[in-house]
N, C-alpha and C positions, 0 to 999 in steps of 0.2 A: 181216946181220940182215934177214931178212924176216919183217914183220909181216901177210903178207896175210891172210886170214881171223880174226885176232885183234881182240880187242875194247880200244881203249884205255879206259879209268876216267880221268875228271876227278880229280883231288886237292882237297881244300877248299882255296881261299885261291888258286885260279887266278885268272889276274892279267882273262883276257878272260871277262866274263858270260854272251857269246854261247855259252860251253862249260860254262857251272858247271852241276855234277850232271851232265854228260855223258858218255853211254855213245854209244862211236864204233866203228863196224864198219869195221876196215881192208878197202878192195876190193882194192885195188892198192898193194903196195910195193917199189920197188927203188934201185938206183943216183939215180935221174932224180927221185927225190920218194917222194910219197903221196897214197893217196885215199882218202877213208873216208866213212862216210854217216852223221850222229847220229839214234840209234835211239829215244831217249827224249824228243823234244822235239813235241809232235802241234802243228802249225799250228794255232790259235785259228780264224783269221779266217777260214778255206777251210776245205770241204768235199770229198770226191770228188763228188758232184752240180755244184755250181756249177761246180768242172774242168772237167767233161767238157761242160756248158752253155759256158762259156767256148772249148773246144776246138771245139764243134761235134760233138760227139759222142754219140749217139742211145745211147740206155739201153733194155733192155727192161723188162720186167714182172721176168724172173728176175738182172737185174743185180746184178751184189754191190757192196756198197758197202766201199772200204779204207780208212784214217785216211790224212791228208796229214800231215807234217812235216816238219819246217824239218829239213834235212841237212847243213845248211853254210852259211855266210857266202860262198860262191864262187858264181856263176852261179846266184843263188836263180830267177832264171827258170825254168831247167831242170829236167825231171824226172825220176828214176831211180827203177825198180819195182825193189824188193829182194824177190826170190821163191824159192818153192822149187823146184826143175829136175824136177817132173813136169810141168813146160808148156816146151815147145820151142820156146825160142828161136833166135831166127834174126841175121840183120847187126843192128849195135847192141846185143848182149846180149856179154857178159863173164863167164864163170864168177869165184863164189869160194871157191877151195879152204879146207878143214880146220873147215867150218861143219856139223854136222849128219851125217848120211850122205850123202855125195856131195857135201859142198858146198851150194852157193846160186848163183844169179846175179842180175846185173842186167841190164836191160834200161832202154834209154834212146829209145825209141820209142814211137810213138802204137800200134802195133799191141797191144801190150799193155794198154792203158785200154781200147781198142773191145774187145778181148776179156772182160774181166774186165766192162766195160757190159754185154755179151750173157748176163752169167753163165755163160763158161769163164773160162779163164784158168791160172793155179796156183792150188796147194789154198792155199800161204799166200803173203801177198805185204803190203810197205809202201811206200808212197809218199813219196818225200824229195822237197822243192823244195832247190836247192841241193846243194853237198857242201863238204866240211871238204878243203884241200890243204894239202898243205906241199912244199916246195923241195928240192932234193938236202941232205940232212944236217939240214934243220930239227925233221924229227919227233926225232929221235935226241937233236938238243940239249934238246929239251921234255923226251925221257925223264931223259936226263941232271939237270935241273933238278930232277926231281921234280913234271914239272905233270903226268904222266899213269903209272896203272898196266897195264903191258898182261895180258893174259888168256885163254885160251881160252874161247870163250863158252858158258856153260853151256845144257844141252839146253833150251831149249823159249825163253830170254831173245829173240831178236832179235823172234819175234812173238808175246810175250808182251801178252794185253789191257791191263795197268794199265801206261802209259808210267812212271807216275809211280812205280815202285817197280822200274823196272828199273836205278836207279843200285846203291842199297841189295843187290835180288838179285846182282848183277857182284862188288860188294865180297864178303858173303857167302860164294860160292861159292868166296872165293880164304881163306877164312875168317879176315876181316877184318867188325870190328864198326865199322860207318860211326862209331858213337858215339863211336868209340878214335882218331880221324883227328886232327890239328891241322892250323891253316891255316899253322905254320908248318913248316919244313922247315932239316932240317941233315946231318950227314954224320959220319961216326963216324971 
């Protein structure tokens, strides 16, 4: 099973908060583990302004501004731009297949904030601090459990403005009524 480019859905009644209502973009899946970035959670307390002040990184006039958010309880230091592949990336970027036309990638470098400061960059891109991992076999036992639904992600969700209703959109699209969900969980 490869989940790369799939979206996993939180289930209600997951057991860790740091995931409830979360919608998770697998980047990377195989034998070795997983990686994923969560798409619906925007960082409260940061800005991209005070980032790139913090980085040292000079902003123009025509700079764009991205949402930051929390992407995982793993390495929250770190930063990973999730974008879309008409900006050319280079070392520290990673495509991810079956997103959109052509995929998506990330990038895990400063070259991509200086750009998107100067206003280039990609046409759409989001900023995780952090990413979501798991172990060889641990995503699979989650599935198994019932704590996550996986997905293909409908067009337009991963940079979709309202974070707060990309749970809701995810379920939808598999046409599933969030409302019809329980927190508990059984097996036929």
């Amino acid at each position: 099973m490869d989940l790369s480019g799939s979206i996993l859905i939180a289930m209600p009644g997951m057991g860790d908060p740091r995931f409830d209502k979360s919608v998770i973009l697998i980047c990377a899946h195989s034998d070795e583990g997983a990686m994923g970035l969560i798409i619906n959670k925007p960082s409260p307390d940061l800005s991209f302004s005070a980032l790139l002040d913090h980085l040292d990184i000079g902003r123009a006039p025509a700079g764009r501004d991205i949402r930051v958010h929390f992407g995982g309880p793993v390495e929250r230091g770190r930063g990973f731009v999730l974008h879309s592949r008409d900006y050319a990336p280079g070392a520290g970027s990673m495509m991810v297949p079956g997103v959109g036309r052509g995929g998506l990638a990330m990038t895990a470098t400063q070259d991509i904030l200086a750009d998107l400061a100067q206003g280039g960059g990609p046409s759409q891109a989001l900023l995780a601090l952090g990413y979501a991992g798991w172990g060889p076999g641990q995503l699979e036992g989650e599935i198994a459990r019932n704590d996550w639904l996986t997905a293909v992600a409908p067009e337009g969700l991963i940079f979709a403005a309202d974070d707060s209703a990309k749970w809701g959109l995810a379920l939808r699209s598999m046409g599933i009524d969030p409302l019809s969900l329980s927190a508990v969980s059984g097996r036929a």
